[in-house]
N, C-alpha and C positions, 0 to 999 in steps of 0.2 A: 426633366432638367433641360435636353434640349430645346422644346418652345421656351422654356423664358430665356436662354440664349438667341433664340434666334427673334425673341420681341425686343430683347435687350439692342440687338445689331439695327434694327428697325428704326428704335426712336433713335439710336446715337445716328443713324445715316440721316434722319429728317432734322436732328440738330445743326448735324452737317451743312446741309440743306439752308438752313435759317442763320447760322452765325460757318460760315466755313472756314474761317481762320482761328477755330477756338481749339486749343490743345485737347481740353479734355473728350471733346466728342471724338476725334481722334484714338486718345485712349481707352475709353468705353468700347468702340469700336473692335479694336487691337483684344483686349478680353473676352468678347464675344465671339468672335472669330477665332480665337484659339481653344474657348470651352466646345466650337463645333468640330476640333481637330483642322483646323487651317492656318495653320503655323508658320507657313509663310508669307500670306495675306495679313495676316497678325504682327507680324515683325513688318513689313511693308507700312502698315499704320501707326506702327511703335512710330517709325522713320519718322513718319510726315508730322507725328505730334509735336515730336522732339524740335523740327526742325521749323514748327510755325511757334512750337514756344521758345526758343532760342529767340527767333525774328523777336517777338512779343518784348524781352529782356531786355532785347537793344535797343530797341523804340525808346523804350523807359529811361536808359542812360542818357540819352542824348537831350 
């Protein structure tokens, strides 16, 4: 179970990587990191998802 978490952390970081303002690689991340027991790194990417998909939201109103 741990290697597909940690393949899981893998491609979300190379998505990262390729599109870096996209919420859900963000999220992906945030789940992977916490099925390795990194819980704090996990809440730190919760942060950053939340906070490029807010941005995202607003883009769109304007």
């Amino acid at each position: 179970m741990i290697e597909q978490a940690e393949l899981a952390l893998r491609d979300a970081m190379q998505a990262q990587v390729c599109l870096p303002e996209w919420p859900t690689a963000f999220y992906i991340q945030a789940l992977a990191l916490n099925k390795l027991g990194m819980e704090s790194d996990a809440q730190d990417m919760l942060n950053d998802g939340a906070s490029f998909e807010a941005k995202k939201q607003n883009s769109w109103r304007i």
